[in-house]
C-alpha positions as CSV (number, residue, x, y, z in Angstrom):
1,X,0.0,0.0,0.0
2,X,0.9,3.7,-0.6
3,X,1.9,6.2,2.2
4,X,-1.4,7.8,2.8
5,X,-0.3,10.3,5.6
6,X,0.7,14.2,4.9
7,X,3.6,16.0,6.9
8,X,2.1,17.0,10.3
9,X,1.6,21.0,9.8
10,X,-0.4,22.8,12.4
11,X,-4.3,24.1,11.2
12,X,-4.0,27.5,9.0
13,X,-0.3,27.3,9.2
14,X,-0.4,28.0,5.1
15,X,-2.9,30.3,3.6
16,X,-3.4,28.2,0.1
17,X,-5.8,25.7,0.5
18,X,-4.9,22.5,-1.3
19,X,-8.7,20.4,-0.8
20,X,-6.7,17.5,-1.2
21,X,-3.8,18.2,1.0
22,X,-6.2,19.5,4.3
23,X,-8.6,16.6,3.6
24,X,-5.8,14.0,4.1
25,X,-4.1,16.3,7.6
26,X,-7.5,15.9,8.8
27,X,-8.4,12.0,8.2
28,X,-4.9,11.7,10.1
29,X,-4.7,14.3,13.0
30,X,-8.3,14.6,13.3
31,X,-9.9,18.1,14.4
32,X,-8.3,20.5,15.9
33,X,-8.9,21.1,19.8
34,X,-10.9,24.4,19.9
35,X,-11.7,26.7,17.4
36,X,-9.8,28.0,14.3
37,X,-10.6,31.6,13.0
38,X,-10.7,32.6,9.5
39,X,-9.0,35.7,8.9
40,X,-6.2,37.0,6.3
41,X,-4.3,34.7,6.8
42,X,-5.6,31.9,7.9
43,X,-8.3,31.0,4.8
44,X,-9.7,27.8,5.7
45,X,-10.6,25.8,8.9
46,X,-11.6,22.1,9.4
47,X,-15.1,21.7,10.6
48,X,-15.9,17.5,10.4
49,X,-14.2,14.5,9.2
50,X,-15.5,10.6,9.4
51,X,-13.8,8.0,8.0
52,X,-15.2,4.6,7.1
53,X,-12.6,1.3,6.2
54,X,-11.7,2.9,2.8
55,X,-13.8,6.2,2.4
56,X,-13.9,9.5,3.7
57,X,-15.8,12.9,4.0
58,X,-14.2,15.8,4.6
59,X,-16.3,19.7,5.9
60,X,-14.3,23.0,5.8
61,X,-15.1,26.9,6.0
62,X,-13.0,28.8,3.5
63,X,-12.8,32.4,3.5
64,X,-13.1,33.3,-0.8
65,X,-13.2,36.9,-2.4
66,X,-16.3,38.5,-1.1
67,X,-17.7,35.0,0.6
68,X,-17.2,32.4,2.8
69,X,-17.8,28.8,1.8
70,X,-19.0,25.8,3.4
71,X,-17.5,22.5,1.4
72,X,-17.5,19.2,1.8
73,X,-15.0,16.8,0.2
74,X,-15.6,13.2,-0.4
75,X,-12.5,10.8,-1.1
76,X,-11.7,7.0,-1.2
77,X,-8.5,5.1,-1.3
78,X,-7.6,4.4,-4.8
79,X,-6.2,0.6,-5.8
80,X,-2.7,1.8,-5.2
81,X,-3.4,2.8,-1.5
82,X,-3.5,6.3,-1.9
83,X,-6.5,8.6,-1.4
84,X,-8.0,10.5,-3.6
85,X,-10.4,13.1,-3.7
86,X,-13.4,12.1,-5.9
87,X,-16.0,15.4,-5.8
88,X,-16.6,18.0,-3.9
89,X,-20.0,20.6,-3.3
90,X,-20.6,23.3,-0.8
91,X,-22.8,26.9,-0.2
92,X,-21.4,30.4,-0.3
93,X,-22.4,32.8,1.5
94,X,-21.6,36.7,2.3
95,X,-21.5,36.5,6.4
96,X,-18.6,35.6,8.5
97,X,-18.9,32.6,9.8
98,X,-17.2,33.0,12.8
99,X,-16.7,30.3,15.1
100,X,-19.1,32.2,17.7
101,X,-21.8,32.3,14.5
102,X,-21.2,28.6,13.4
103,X,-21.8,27.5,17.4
104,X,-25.0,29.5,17.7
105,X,-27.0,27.3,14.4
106,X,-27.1,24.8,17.0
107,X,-28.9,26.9,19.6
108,X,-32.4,26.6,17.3
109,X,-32.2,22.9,18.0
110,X,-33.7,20.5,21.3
111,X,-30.3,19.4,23.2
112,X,-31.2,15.9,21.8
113,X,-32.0,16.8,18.4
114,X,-30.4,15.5,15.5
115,X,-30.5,17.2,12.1
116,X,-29.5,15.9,8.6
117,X,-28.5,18.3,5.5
118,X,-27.2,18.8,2.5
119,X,-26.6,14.8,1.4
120,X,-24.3,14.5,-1.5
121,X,-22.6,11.7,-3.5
122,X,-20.1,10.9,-6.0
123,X,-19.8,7.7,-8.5
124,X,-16.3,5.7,-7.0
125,X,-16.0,3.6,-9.4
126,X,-17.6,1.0,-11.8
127,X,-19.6,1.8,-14.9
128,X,-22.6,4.1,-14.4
129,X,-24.5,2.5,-17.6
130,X,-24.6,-1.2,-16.1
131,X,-26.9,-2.2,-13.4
132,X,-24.8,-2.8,-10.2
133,X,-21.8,-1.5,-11.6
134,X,-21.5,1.7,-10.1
135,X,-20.2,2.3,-6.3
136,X,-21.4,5.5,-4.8
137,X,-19.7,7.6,-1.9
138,X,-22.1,9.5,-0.1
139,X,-21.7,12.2,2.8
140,X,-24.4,14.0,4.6
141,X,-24.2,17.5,6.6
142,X,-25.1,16.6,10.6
143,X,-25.8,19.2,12.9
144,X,-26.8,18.1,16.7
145,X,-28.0,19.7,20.0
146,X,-25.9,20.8,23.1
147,X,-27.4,17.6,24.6
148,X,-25.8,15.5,21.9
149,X,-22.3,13.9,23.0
150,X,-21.7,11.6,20.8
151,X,-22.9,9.8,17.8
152,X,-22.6,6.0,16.4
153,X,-22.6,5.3,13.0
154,X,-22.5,1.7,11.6
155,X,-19.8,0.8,14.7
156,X,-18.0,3.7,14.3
157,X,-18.1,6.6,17.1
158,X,-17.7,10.2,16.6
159,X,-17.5,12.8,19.2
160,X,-19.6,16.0,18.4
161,X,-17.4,19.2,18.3
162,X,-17.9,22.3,20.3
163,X,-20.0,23.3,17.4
164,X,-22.3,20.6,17.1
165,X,-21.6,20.4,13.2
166,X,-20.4,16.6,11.3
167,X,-20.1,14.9,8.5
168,X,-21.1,11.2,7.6
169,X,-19.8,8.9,4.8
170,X,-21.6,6.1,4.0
171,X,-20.6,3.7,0.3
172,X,-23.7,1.1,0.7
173,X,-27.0,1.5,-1.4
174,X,-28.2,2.0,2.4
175,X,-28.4,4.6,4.2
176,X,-26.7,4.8,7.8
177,X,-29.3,5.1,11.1
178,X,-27.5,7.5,13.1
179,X,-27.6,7.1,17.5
180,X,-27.3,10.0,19.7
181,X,-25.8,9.8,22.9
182,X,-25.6,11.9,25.7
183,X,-22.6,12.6,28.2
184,X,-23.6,9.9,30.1
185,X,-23.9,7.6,27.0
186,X,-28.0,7.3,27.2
187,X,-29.3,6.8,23.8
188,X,-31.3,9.7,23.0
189,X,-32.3,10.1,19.8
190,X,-31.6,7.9,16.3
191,X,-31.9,8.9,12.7
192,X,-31.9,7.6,8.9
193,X,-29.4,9.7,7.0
194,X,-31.0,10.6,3.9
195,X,-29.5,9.5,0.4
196,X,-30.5,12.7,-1.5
């Protein structure tokens, strides 16, 4: 297998923003511990990552000219053992999202709500034309209440951020059910992440 790691740079250490690049430092290191501001010079900041077996989705903010964008990334592990970016989407917008504004969507939710958004897929592989030939990678936008600690995801386990904001990957024809815990690990609420 390839090397599928990235030197070890700190978050916003460079001002480019190479999709590929931050999307691989993040499956490694994982998010940062607190927040990290956009400003001038530091254009981007990593929002969610989950990673399943050979698949990953990837959610940044990125400060553009005149905007600020919200993308998502989705990647799998090509047959050389290297990962590769397959697609990418996202939503511009003209506000600052700072960190304090990011936090706050989650304030309209119940502490155990669980919110899916924005779904979005990508063919792997295969041949689109020919029944069963195609292998989708799929990611979906997942915002949760201050309630929410946790969330499990086909026997994975991903902590919420301060924000409340993640991303899941899924590669099956079915969609993932999504558990909620609490701090105390109480299941409190479960959801179907939606395909489209």
């Amino acid at each position: 297998m390839g090397d599928r790691s990235v030197p070890r740079l700190g978050y916003g250490q460079r001002v480019a923003y190479d999709a590929l690049v931050e999307s691989l430092r993040l499956i490694n290191s994982g998010l940062p511990n607190g927040p990290v501001r956009l400003s001038r010079r530091r254009r981007f900041a990593p929002v969610a990552v989950d990673v399943d077996g050979d698949i990953a989705a990837t959610r940044f903010l990125r400060r553009g000219v005149g905007c600020y964008w919200d993308e998502t990334h989705l990647l799998a592990v090509d047959n050389h053992g290297a990962w590769r970016r397959l697609g990418s989407g996202g939503a511009s917008d003209d506000e600052d999202p700072t960190a304090e504004e990011f936090q706050r969507t989650r304030d309209d939710l119940a502490p155990y709500q669980v919110a899916l958004s924005g779904s979005a897929g990508v063919v792997r592989d295969g041949d689109p034309v020919l029944p069963g030939g195609t292998r989708w990678v799929r990611g979906s936008a997942v915002l949760v209440g201050h309630g929410v600690a946790e969330l499990h995801v086909n026997g994975r386990h991903l902590p919420v951020p301060y924000h409340g904001h993640l991303i899941v990957v899924w590669g099956s024809r079915r969609p993932p059910r999504v558990t909620a815990y609490d701090g105390t690990g109480r299941t409190v609420a479960t959801a179907t992440v939606s395909p489209t």
